[in-house]
C-alpha positions in Angstrom: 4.8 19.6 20.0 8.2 21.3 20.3 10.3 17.6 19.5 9.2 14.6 17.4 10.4 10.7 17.1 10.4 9.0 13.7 11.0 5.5 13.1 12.0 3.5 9.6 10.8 0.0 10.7 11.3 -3.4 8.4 9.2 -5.7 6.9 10.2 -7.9 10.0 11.0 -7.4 13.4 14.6 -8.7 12.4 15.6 -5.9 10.0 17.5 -2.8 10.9 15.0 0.0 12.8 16.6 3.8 11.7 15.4 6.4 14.4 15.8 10.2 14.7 14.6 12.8 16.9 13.4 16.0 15.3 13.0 19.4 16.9 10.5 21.7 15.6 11.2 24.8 16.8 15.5 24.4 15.8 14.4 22.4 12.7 17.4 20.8 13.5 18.0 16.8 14.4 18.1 16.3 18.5 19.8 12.9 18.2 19.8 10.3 15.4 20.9 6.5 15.4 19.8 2.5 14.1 19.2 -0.5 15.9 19.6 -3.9 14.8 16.1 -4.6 15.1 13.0 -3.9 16.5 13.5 -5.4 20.0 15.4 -2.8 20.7 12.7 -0.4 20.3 12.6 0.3 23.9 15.6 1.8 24.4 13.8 4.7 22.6 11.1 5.0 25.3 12.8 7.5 27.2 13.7 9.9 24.0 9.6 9.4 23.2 8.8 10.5 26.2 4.6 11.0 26.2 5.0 12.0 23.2 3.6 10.1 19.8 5.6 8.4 17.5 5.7 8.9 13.2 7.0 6.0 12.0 8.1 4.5 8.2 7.3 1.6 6.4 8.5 0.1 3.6 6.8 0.8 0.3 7.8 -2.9 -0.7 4.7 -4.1 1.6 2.1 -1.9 0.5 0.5 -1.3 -2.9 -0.3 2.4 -3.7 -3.3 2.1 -6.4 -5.1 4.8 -8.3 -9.0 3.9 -8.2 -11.4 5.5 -11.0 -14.3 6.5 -8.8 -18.2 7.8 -10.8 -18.4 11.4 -10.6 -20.2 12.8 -8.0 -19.6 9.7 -5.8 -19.6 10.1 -2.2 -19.0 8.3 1.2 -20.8 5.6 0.1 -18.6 4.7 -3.3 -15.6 4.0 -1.1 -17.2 1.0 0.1 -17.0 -0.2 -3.1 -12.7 0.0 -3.5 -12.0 -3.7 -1.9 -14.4 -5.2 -4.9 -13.1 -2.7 -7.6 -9.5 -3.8 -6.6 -9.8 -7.4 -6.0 -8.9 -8.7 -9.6 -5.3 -6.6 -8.8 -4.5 -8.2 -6.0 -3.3 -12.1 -5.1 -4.8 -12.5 -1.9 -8.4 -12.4 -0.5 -9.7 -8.6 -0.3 -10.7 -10.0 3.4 -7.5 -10.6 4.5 -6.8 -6.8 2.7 -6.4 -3.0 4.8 -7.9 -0.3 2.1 -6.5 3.2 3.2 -8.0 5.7 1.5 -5.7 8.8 0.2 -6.2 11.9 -1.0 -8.3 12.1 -4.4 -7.9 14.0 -7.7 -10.7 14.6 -9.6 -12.8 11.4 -9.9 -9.2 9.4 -9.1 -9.0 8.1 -5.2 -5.4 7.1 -3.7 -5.7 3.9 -2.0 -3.1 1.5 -0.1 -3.4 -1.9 0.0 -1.8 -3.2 2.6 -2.2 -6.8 4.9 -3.5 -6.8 8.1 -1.2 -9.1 9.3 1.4 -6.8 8.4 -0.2 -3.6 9.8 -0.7 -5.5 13.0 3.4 -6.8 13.7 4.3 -3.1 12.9 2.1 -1.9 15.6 2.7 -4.8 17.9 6.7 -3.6 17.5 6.0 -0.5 18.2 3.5 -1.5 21.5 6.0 -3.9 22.8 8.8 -1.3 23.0 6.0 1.3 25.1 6.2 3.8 21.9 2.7 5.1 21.3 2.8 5.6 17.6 -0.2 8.0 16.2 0.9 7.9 12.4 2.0 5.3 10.0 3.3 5.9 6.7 4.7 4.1 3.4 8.6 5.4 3.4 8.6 6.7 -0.6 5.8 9.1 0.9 7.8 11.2 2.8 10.4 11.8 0.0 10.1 15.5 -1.7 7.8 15.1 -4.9 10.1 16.2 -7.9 7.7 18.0 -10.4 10.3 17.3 -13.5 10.9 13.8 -12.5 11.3 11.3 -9.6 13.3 11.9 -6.2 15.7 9.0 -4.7 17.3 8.8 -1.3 19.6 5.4 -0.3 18.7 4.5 3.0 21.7 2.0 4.2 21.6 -1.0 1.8 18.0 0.2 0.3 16.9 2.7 -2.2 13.5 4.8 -2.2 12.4 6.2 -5.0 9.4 8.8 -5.5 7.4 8.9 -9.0 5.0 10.6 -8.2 2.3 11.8 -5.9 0.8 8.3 -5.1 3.9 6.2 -6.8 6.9 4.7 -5.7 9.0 2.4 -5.4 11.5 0.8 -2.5 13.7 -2.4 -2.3 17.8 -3.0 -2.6 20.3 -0.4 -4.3 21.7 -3.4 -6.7 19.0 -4.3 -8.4 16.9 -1.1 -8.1 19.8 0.7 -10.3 19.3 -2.2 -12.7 15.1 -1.5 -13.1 15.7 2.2 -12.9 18.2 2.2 -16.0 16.1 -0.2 -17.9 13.1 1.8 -17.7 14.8 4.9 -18.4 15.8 3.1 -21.7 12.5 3.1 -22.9 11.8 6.8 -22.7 12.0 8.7 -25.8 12.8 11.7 -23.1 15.4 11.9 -20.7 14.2 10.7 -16.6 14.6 13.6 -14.7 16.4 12.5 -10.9 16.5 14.6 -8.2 19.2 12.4 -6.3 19.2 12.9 -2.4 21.9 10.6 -1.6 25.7 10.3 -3.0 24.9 7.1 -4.7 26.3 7.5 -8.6 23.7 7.1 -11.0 24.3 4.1 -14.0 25.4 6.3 -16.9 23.1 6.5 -19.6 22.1 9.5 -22.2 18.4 8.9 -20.6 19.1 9.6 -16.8 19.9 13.0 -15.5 20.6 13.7 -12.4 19.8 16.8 -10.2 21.9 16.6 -7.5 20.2 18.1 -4.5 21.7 19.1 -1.5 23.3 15.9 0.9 21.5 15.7 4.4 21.1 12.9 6.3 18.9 10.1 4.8 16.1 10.2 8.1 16.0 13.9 8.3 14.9 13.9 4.4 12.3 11.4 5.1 11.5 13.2 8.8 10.7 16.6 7.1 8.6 14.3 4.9 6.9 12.4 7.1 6.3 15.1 9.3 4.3 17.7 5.9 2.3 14.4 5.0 -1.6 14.3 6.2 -1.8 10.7 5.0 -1.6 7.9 7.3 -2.1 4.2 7.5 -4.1 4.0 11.0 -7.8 3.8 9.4 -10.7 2.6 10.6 -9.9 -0.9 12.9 -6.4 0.1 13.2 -6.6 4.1 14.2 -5.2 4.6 17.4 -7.4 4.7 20.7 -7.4 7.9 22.7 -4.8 7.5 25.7 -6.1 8.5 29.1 -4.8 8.8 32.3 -3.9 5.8 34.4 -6.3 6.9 37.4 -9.2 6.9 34.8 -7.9 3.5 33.1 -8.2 1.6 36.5 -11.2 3.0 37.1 -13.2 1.7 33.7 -11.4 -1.3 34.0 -13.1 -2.3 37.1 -16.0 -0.4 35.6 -16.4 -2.3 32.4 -15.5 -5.9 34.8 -18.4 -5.4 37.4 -21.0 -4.5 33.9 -19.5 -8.1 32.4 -19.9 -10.1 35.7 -23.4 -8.6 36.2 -24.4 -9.3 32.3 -23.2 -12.8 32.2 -25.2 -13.8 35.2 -28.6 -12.3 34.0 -28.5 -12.9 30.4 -28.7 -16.8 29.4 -27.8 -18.5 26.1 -31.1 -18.7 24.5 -31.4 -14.5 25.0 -27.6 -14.2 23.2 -28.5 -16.4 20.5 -32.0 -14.2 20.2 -30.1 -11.3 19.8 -27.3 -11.9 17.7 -29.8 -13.6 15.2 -31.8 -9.9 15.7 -28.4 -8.1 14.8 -27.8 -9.9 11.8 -31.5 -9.4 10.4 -30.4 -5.6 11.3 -27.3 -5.9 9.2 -28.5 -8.0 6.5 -31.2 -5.2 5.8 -28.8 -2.6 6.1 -26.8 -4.0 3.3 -29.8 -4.2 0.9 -31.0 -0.9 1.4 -27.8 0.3 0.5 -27.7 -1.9 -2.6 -31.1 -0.3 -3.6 -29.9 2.7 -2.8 -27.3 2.2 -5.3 -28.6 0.4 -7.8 -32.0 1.2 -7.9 -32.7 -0.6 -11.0 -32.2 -4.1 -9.6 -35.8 -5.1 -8.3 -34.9 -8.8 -7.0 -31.8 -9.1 -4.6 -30.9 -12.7 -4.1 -26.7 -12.4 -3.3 -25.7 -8.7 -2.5 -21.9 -10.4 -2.9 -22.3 -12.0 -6.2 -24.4 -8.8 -7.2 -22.4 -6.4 -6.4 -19.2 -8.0 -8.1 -21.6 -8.6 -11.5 -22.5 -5.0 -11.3 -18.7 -3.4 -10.8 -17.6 -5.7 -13.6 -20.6 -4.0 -15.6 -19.0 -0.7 -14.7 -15.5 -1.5 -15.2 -15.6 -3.5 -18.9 -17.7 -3.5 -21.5 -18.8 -6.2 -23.8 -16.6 -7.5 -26.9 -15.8 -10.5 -28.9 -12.2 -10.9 -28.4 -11.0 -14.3 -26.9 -9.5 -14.4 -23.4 -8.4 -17.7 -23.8 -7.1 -17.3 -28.0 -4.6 -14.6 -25.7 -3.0 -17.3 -23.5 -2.9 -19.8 -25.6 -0.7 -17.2 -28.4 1.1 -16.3 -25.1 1.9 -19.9 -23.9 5.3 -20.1 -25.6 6.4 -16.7 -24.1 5.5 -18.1 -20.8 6.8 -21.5 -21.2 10.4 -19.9 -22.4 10.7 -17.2 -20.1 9.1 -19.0 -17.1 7.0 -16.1 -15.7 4.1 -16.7 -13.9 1.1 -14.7 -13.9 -0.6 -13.6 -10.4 -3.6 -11.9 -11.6 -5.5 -11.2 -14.8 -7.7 -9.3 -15.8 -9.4 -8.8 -19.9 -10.7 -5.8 -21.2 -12.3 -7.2 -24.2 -13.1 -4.1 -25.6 -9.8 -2.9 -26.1 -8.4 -6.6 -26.7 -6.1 -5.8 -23.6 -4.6 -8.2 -21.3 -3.4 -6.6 -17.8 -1.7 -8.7 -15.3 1.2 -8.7 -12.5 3.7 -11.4 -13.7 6.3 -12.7 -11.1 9.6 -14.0 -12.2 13.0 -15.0 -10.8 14.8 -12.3 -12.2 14.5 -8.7 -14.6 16.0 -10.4 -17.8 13.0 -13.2 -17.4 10.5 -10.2 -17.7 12.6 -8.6 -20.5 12.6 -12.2 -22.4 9.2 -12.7 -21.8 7.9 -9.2 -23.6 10.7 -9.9 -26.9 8.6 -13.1 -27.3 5.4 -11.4 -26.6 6.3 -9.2 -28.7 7.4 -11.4 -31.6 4.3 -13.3 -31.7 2.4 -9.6 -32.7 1.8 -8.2 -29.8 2.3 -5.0 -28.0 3.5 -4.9 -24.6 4.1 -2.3 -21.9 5.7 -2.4 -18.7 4.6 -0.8 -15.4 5.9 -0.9 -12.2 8.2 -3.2 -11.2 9.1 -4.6 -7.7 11.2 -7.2 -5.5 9.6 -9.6 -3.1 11.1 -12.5 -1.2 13.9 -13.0 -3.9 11.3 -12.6 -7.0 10.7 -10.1 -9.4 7.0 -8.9 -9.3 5.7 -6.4 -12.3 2.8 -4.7 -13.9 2.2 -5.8 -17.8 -0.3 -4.8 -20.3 -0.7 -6.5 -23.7 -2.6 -5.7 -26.3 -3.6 -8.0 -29.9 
């Protein structure tokens, strides 16, 4: 595939769409453009051709999550990521997309992304006639900067790259803010490998490695283009395309089979069989509960089972007080109004982890000086903007 289209879609079908076409052979760009938003996809049908589409997401949507997996685990284990990660997240784990990365040792790359979400991406990208074979978080197809993190503006927002499986993405203003904040807390220097003219805030603990200026979509095309991840899994990976002879052809096909089944088969001989499926399933799922966790002689709910037995895995006992925690915390709270979205105790270590949402970066900041003053210890992670709130990561500890 001598020429390639990549697309930077929105969050919404009403933000900006960034487009570039990118010739393998010249490694050069063929052509290169926006459009105001994603109904205008199809004027790109014609520069597609038959050929598939790459196209970006933003990193804002989706949550890239390290997973501690047993060693030796196979296959099998990775069933197991939706319950190991459902104390992180604030939705249902049903309503959830797990993607699974690539893995280091016994640590698994997942994205978390909702399906609602991964469907109106490729619902854009259907309703415009662009076949699209590979979707991929945007901070994923910046370079990896060994020494640091790597930052490219794209129009009014800024990606940045922390790592292999980390970054983040959301507006220039405020992302200069969190970045210079965070670099204050380093006893070392940040290392930035800036791919964009945007002037860094000037502080003693951000250096900047100015790489070379390019285009912002052929950074992210070269990127996109290297990376073997992508976000069509399971329900969402792309059907084979076929030629319209053979499409017409199964259509009526697979119509004259359903006309022929629907008169033969009456209600009571569905009902018989779905009730035989579900007996099939239903055994299925027990077996491979035995299978791995053989101890457990008497299954009465796999769900509640399961969960009781990952919890087992995941924390250990202790005597330290969940709720003593919150209640020492409630000022903090009550001051700086942050909310917490999830929780989760480790008793052991007398740790509190949780993903706080505020309305602003100096309501987190207040929140861990008061945290901080009643005796305890607090450490930021990653921090994000969504829908005009401040969401971050915060562990405390007694």
């Amino acid at each position: 595939m001598t020429e390639q289209l990549i697309v930077r879609l929105g969050s919404d079908a009403l933000d900006p769409v960034q487009w570039l076409v990118w010739s393998a052979t010249e490694q050069d760009i063929i052509a290169s453009g926006e459009l105001p938003d994603a109904a205008q996809l199809a004027s790109l049908r014609d520069r597609a051709g038959s050929r598939p589409v790459t196209a970006l997401v933003p990193a804002s949507d989706i949550l890239l999550h390290w997973v501690n997996m047993p060693a030796k685990s196979g296959r099998k284990a990775l069933a197991a990521i939706p319950f190991m990660l459902e104390d992180e997240l604030c939705s249902d784990i049903d309503s959830q997309f797990f993607a699974i990365g690539p893995r280091q040792a016994n640590s698994q790359a997942v994205a978390v992304v909702d399906k609602q979400r991964l469907r109106l991406w490729q619902a854009m990208l259907a309703d415009a006639g662009l076949v699209c074979h590979k979707l991929l978080p945007d901070v994923l197809a910046l370079p990896v900067n060994s020494t640091g993190w790597s930052m490219l503006q794209l129009g009014e927002q800024l990606l940045i790259r922390q790592d292999q499986w980390k970054g983040m993405q959301g507006e220039s203003t405020w992302m200069l803010d969190a970045l210079l904040h965070f670099a204050k807390q380093l006893s070392e220097p940040l290392q930035i490998a800036n791919y964009s003219d945007l002037a860094l805030p000037d502080s003693p603990n951000l250096v900047q490695q100015a790489e070379p200026l390019e285009m912002p979509m052929k950074v992210l095309a070269q990127g996109a283009l290297a990376q073997s991840f992508n976000l069509l899994q399971g329900e969402f990976k792309p059907k084979r395309q076929h030629n319209g002879q053979w499409q017409k052809w199964r259509l009526a096909a697979v119509l004259a089979v359903v006309a022929l089944t629907t008169s033969l088969v009456d209600k009571g001989l569905q009902a018989s069989q779905l009730a035989s499926h579900k007996a099939e399933l239903d055994a299925q799922i027990q077996a491979e509960f035995k299978r791995a966790f053989p101890e457990v002689t008497r299954i009465v709910n796999v769900r509640s089972q399961m969960n009781q037995k990952l919890s087992e895995l995941q924390q250990g006992g202790g005597g330290t007080s969940l709720l003593v925690m919150l209640s020492q915390l409630s000022p903090a709270f009550a001051q700086s109004q942050v909310r917490p979205q999830t929780l989760k105790f480790d008793s052991k270590r007398a740790e509190l982890r949780m993903q706080a949402a505020a309305d602003s970066f100096e309501a987190l900041e207040q929140f861990r000086r008061l945290a901080e003053g009643q005796g305890f210890s607090v450490d930021q992670g990653a921090i994000n903007n969504t829908d005009n709130k401040v969401v971050g990561s915060l562990s405390i500890r007694s």
